[in-house]
C-alpha positions as a Markdown table, in Angstrom:
| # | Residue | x | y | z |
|---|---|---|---|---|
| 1 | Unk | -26.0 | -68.1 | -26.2 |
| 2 | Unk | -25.3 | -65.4 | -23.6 |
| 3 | Unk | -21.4 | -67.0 | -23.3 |
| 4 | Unk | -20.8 | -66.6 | -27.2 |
| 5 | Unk | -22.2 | -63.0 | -27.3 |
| 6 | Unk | -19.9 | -61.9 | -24.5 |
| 7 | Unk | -16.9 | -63.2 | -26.3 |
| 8 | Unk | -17.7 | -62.1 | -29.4 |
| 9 | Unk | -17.9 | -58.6 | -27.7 |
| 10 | Unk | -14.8 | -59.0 | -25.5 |
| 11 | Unk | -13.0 | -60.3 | -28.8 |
| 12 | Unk | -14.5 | -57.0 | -30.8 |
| 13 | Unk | -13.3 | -54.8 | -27.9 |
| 14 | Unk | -9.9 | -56.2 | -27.6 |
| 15 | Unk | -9.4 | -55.6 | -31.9 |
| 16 | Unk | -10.6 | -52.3 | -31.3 |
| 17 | Unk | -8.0 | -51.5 | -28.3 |
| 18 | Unk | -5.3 | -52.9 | -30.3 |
| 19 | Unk | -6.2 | -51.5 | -33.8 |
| 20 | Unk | -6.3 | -47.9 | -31.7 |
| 21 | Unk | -3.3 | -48.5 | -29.8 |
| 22 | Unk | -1.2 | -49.1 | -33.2 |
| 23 | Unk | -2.8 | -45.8 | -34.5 |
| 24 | Unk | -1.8 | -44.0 | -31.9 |
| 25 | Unk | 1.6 | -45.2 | -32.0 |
| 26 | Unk | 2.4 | -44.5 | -35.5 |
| 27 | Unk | 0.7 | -41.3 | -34.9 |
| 28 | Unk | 3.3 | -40.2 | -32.6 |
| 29 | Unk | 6.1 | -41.8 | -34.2 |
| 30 | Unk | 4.5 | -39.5 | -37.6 |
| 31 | Unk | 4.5 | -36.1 | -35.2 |
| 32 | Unk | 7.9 | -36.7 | -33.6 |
| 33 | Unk | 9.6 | -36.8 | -36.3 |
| 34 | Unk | 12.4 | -34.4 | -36.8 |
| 35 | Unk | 11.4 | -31.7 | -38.3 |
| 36 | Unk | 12.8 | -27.8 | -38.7 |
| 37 | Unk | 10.5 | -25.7 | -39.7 |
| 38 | Unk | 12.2 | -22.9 | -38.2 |
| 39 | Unk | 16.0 | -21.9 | -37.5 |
| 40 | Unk | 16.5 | -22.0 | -33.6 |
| 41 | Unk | 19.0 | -19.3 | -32.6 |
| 42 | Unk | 20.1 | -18.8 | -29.3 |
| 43 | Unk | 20.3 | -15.4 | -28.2 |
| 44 | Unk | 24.1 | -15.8 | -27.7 |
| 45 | Unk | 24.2 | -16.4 | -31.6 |
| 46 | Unk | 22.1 | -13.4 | -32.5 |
| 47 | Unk | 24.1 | -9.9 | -32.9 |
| 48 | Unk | 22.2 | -6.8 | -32.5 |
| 49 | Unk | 23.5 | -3.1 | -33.9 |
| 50 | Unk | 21.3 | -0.5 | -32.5 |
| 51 | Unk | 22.1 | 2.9 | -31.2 |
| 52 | Unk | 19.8 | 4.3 | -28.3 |
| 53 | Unk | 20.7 | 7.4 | -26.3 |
| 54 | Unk | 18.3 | 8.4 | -23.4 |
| 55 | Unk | 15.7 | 6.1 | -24.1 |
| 56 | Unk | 13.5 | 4.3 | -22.2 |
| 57 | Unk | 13.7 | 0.6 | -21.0 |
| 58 | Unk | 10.3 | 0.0 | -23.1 |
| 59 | Unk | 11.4 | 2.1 | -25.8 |
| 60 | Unk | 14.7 | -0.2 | -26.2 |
| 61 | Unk | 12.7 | -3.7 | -26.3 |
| 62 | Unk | 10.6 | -2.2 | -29.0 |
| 63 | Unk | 13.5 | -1.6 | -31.3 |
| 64 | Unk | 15.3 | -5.2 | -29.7 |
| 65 | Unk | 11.8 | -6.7 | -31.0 |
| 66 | Unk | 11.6 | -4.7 | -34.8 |
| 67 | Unk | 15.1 | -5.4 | -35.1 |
| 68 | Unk | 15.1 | -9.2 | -34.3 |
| 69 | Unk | 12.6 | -11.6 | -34.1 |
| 70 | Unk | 12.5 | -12.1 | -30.4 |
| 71 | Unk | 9.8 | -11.4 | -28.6 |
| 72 | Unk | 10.8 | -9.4 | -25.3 |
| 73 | Unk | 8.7 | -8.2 | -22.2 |
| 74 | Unk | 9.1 | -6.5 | -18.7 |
| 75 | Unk | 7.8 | -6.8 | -15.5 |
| 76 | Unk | 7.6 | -3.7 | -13.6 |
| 77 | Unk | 7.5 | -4.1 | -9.7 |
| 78 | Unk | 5.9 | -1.1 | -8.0 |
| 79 | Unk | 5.7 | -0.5 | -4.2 |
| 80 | Unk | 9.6 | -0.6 | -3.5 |
């Protein structure tokens, strides 16, 4: 009686691996499909026409980031 519990657990176990597995699998093959939601630019394909005299470096990435949709940032190193 003990032997026929333990395989009918190993054997419900084992569906259950396998039936999870496949889910998993088509999951992924569901999320990597190819999808655009967006348009991908590279910034060598984006052209910008701004004018800026005497401006600030943060001032100019502030206009950069209303003008286009790039986010931009700085890192300012102090102590030199």
């Amino acid at each position: 009686m003990k032997n026929v519990v333990l395989k009918l657990l190993l054997m419900g176990l084992s569906y259950t691996a396998v039936g999870v597995f496949t889910q998993l699998l088509l999951f992924n093959m569901l999320i990597a499909a190819d999808l655009e939601a967006q348009q991908i630019k590279s910034v060598k394909e984006v052209s910008v026409d701004i004018e800026i005299k005497n401006q600030r470096l943060v001032d100019v990435f502030d206009q950069l980031e209303k003008t286009t949709d790039f986010i931009l940032f700085m890192i300012r190193l102090t102590g030199f």
